[in-house]
C-alpha positions in Angstrom: 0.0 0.0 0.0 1.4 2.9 -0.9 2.8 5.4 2.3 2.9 9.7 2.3 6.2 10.5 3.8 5.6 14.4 5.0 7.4 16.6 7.3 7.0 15.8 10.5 6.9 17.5 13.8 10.7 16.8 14.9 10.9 19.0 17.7 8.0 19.9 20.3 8.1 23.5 18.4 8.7 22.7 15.3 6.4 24.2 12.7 8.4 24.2 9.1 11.6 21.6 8.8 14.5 22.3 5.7 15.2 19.2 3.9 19.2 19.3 4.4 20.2 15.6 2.5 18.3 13.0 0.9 19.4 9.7 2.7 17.9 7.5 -0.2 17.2 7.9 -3.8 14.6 6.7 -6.0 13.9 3.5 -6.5 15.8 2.2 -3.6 14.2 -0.2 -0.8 13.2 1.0 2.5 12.0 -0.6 5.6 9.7 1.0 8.4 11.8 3.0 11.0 15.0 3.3 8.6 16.5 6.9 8.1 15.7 8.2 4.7 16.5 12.2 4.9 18.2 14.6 7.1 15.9 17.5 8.5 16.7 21.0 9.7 14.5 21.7 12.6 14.2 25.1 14.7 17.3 23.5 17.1 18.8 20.8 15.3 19.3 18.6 12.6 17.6 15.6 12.6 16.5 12.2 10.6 13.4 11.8 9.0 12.2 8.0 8.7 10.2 5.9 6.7 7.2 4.5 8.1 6.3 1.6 6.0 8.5 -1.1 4.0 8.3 -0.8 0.0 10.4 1.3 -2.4 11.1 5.2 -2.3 9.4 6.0 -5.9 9.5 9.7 -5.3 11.2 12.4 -3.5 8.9 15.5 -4.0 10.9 17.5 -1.8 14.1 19.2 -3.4 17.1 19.5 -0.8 17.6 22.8 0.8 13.9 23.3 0.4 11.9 24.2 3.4 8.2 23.0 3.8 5.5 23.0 6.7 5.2 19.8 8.9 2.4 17.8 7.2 3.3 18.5 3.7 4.0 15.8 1.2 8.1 15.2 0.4 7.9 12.0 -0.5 5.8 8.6 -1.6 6.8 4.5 -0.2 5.3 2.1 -3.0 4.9 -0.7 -4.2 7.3 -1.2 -7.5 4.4 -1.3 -10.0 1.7 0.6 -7.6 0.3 3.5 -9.1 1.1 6.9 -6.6 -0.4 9.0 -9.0 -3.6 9.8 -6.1 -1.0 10.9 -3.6 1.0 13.4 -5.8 -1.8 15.0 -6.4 -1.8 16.8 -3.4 1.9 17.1 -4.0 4.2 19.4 -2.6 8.0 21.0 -4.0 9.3 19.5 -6.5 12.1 17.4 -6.4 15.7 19.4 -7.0 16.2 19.4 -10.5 12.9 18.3 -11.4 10.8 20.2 -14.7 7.7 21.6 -13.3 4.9 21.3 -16.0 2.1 23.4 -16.0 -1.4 22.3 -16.3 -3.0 22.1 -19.4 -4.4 25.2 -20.8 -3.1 27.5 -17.9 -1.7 30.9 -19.1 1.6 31.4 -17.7 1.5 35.6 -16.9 4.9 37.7 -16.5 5.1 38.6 -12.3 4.2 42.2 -12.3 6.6 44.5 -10.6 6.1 48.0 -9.1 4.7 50.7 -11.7 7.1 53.6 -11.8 6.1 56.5 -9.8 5.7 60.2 -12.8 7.3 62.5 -10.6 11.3 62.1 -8.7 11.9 63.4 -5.2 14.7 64.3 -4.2 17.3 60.7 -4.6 14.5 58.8 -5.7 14.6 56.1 -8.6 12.7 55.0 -10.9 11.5 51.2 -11.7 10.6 49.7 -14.8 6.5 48.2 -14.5 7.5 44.9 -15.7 10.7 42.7 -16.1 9.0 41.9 -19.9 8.6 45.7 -20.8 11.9 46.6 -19.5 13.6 43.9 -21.9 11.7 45.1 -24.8 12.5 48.9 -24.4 16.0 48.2 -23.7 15.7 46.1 -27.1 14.0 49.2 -29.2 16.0 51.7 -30.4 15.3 55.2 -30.2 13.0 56.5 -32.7 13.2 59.8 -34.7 10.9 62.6 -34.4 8.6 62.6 -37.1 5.9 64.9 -38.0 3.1 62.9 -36.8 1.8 62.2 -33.1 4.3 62.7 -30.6 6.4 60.0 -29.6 6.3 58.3 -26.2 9.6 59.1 -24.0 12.3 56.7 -25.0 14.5 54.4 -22.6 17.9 55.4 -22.2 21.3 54.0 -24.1 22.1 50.4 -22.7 25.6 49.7 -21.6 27.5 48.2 -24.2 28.7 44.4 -24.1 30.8 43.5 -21.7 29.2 45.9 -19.2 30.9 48.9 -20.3 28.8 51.7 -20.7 28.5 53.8 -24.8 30.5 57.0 -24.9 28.0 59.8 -24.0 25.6 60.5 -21.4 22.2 58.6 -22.2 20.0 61.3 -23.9 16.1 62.0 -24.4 15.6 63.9 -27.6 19.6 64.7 -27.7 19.2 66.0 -23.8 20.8 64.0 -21.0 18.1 62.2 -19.2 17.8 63.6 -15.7 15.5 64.2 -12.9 13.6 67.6 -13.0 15.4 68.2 -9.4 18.7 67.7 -10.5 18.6 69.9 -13.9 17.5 72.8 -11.3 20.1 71.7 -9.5 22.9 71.6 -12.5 21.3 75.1 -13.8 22.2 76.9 -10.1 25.8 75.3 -10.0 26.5 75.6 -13.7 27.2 71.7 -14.2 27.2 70.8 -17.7 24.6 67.6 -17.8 25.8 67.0 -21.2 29.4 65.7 -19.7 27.9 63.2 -17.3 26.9 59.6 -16.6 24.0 59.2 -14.0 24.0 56.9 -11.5 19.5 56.4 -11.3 17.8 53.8 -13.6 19.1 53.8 -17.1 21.8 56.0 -16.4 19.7 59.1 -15.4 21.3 61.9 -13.8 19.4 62.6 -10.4 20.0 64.8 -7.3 22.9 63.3 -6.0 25.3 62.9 -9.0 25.0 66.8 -9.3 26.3 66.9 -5.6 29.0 64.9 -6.4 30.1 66.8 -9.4 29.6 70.0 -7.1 31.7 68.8 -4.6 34.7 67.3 -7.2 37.8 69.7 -7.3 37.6 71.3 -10.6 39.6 69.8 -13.5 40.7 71.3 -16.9 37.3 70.7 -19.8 39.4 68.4 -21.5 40.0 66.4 -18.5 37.0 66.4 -17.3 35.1 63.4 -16.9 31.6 61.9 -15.7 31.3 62.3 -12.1 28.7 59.7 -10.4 29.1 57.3 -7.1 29.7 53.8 -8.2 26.5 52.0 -8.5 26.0 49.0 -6.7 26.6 45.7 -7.9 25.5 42.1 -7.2 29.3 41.7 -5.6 28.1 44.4 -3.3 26.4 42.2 -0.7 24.9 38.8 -0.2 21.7 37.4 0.9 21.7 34.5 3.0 18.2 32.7 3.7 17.2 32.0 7.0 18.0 28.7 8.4 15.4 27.4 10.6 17.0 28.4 13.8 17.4 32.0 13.0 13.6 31.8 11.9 13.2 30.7 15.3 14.9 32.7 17.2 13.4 35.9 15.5 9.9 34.8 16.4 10.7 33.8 20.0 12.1 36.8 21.2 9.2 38.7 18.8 7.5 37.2 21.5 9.3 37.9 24.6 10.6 41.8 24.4 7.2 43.1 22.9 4.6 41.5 25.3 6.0 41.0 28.2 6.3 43.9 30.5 10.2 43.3 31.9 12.6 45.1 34.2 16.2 44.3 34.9 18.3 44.5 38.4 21.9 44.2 38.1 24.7 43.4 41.1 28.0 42.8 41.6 29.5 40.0 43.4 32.8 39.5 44.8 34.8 35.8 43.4 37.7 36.1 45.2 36.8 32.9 48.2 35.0 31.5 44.6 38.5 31.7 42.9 40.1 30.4 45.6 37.6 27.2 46.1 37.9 26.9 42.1 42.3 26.8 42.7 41.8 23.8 45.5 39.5 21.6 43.7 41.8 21.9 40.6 44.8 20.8 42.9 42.1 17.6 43.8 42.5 16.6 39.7 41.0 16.4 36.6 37.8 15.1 38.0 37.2 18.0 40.4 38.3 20.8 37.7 35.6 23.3 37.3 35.3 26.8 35.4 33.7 30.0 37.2 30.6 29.4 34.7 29.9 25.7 36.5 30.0 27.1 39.8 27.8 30.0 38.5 25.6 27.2 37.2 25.3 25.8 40.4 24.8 28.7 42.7 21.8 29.7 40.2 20.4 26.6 40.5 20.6 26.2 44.7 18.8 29.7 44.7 16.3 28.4 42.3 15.2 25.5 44.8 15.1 28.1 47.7 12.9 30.5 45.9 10.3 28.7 43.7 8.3 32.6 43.5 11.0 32.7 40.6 11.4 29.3 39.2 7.9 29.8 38.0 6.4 29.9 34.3 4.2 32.4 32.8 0.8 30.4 30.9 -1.6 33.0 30.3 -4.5 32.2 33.0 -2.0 31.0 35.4 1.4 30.8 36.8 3.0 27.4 37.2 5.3 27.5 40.2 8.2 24.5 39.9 9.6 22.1 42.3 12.2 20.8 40.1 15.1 23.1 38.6 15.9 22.8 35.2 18.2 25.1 34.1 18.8 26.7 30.5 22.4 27.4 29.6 22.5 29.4 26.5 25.1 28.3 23.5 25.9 30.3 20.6 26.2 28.6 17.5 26.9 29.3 13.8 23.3 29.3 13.0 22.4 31.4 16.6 21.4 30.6 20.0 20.3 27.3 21.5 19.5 26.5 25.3 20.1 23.3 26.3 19.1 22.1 29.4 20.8 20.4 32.7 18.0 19.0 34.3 17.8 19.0 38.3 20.9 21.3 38.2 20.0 21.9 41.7 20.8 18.1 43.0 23.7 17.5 40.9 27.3 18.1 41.9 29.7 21.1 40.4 32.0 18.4 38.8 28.4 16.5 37.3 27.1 20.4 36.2 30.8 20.7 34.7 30.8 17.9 32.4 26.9 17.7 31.4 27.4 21.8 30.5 30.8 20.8 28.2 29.2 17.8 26.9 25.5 19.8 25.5 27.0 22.9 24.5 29.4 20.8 21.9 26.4 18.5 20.8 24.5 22.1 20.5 27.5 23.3 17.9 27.6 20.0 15.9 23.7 20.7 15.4 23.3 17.1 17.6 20.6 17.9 20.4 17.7 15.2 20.9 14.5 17.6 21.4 14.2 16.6 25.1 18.0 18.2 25.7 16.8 21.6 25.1 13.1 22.0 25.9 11.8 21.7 29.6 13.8 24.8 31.1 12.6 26.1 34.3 14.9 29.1 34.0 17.5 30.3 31.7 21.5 31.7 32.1 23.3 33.1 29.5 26.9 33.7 30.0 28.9 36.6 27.7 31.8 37.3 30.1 34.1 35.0 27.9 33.6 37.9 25.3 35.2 40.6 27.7 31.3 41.8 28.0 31.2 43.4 31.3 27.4 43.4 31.3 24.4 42.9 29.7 20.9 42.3 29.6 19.2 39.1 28.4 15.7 38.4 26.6 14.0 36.3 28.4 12.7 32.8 27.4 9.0 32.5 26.9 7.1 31.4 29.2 10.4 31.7 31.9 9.9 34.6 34.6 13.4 35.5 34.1 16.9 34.9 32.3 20.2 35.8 34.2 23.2 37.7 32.4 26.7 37.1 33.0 29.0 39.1 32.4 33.1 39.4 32.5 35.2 38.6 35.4 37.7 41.5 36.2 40.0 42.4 38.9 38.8 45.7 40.4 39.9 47.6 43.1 37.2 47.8 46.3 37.6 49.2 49.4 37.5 46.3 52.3 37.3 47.4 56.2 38.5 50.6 55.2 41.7 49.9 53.0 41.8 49.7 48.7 42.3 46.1 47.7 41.9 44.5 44.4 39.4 41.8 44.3 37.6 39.6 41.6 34.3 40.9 40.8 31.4 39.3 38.6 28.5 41.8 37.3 25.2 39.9 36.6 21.8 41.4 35.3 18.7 39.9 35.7 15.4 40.3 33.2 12.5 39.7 35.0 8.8 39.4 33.8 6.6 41.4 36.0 3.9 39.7 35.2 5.1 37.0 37.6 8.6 38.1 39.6 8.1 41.5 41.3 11.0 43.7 42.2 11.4 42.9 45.8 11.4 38.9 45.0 13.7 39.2 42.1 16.2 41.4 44.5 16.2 38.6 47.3 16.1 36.0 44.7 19.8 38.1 43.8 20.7 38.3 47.5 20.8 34.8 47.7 23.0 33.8 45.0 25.2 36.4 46.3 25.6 34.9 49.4 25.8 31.5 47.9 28.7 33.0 45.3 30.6 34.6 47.6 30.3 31.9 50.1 31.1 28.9 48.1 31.6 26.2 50.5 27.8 26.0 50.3 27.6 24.5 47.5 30.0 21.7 47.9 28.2 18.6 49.5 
């Protein structure tokens, strides 16, 4: 019986996957539960399996292509079963693949914007149509005759080779320009005869007469056409979006708008942290641990001793946690992922220190199973590897808050009366208002300072 394959939900917030690779081509056996295409979701990349045995008779989905979950990419057969019902309700073609149209349709030039009759001041104009343009471009100028008057004619092309014909591009032997700018040329005594404009067609507009204005004068026979540069396809690139970055722009869409958030920054001093961080190195490899994994933990330990702020935001309600899981944010190539260290609160600095290594690499190689970054309770995000001495973090939807990390730096204090140079940490907290009031979220901070600065209460 033949079998839809379609994009399927991958990830608990997945709405539209990218097919990345093709795992199997047509005509080649599958059997249920066997990979047959890599899928870019909104956090990872992941494998997209066949769910009946029989042959793949047709990829519909073209790699690189991006499609909602639910639609068609591909048909499991029989050999000799007819799929023709099924691609009916098709999706993207394959890549490479002709696309027919149906019988009798009219295929109709896309329209472009109409050009506008009158210039302001740097405007340009644009052709109505990419069909008209090529035929006007194709027509050469007509002579004035004594019948009707002629409609305005398009300006010279540039020659072959993309070298532009000797002369400025003329309109009934005037150089084509923009109302504005012959005013302009007529007040500065420009000759718009002896330039090349830089507007559509080579029409001279405001902004090549200020350039000529402003051009140190040069002897007539010198003197040559004065535009900017136009720009040029080398000029800049377009990327798409990967899924990710789509992802990423519509979550925080969602956070900074809506929800109504303030921020409370402190300082903390490291220096008995830095010290406790120097003895367990001495312990070994085992015991090693950066500033960020004690961090980690101190967040976590405050988390379990105020719950007001381990709490969700869901609308009609606010969910209030018992369990800490805590979001550690990792920036990748294609943007930022949050995987999570579940019960971060009951686990050791050493166990925080390798479960944070081992997500944040699986979160650059694109290898996060969906249950290693959804769940969070609440959220960190560390820049202070950057040398950012502070920031301020967008918080998480439906989180109450995200923490902010910044840079570590030795600065000088005053302690019990005398100048001394200490390690000090600068954190900023985003809080949603909706849930964390100012008073909870400053004894929420008072907390982890005392836990920071105070590190032997973490170790047990």
């Amino acid at each position: 019986m033949a079998t839809k394959v379609v994009m399927e939900a991958l990830s608990p917030t997945m709405e539209e996957g990218r097919l990345v690779k093709w795992l199997k081509n047509e005509g080649d056996a599958v059997k249920s539960g066997e990979a047959i295409a890599e899928v870019e979701t909104d956090k990872a990349i992941m494998e997209l399996v066949a769910r009946a045995d029989g042959i793949l008779r047709k990829r519909v989905l073209g790699e690189g292509t991006a499609a909602p979950v639910g639609q068609l990419v591909g048909v499991i057969a029989g050999k000799d079963e007819n799929i023709d019902a099924l691609l009916g309700g098709g999706g993207a073609p394959a890549a490479g693949a002709a696309v027919q149209p149906n019988a009798g349709a009219q295929t109709a030039p896309a329209e472009q914007v109409v050009p506008q009759s009158k210039e302001t001041a740097g405007a340009s104009s644009i052709p109505r149509n990419a069909a008209q343009a090529q035929g006007e471009a194709s027509t050469p100028p007509q002579q004035k005759t004594g019948g009707p008057s002629a409609p305005p004619q398009p300006p010279s092309q540039p020659a072959a080779g993309g070298q532009p014909q000797q002369g400025a591009p003329t309109n009934g032997g005037r150089a084509r320009s923009s109302p504005l700018a012959r005013r302009l040329a007529s007040e500065r005594g420009i000759d718009l005869g002896a330039m090349q404009g830089s507007g559509p067609g080579g029409r001279i507009v405001k902004r090549d007469i200020e350039a000529a204005a402003s051009a140190p004068a040069q002897p007539a026979a010198q003197r040559q056409a004065v535009a900017p540069r136009a720009a040029g396809a080398g000029d800049f690139e377009d990327v798409a979006l990967t899924q990710i970055r789509k992802t990423i722009a519509k979550r925080l869409s969602e956070s900074i708008g809506p929800i109504p958030t303030f921020y409370l920054t402190a300082e903390f001093d490291l220096s008995r942290t830095a010290e406790l961080r120097t003895a367990m190195a001495e312990m070994g490899d085992e015991y090693k641990v950066s500033f960020n994994d004690i961090v980690l933990k101190a967040v976590a330990t405050a988390l379990s001793q105020h719950p007001e702020v381990n709490a969700h935001w869901l609308g009609d309600k606010i969910r209030y946690h018992h369990r800490v899981h805590l979001g550690m944010a990792v920036a990748t190539d294609d943007g930022l992922i949050v995987p999570v260290i579940f019960d971060a609160d009951q686990k050791r600095m050493s166990e925080i220190s390798r479960e944070a290594k081992e997500l944040a690499k699986r979160a650059r190689e694109r290898k996060l199973k969906p249950e290693e970054y959804t769940g969070s309770t609440f959220s960190v995000s560390n820049l202070g590897m950057f040398g950012i001495d502070q920031f301020t973090a967008i918080i998480n939807p439906p989180e109450a808050g995200i923490l902010a990390i910044g840079a570590i730096e030795d600065k000088q204090v005053v302690i019990g009366g005398e100048p001394q140079v200490r390690k000090r940490l600068r954190v900023t907290m985003s809080c949603d208002h909706r849930v964390v009031d100012g008073a909870v979220g400053a004894k929420f901070l008072q907390t982890l300072r005392r836990l920071i600065e105070n590190p032997l209460m973490l170790v047990y």
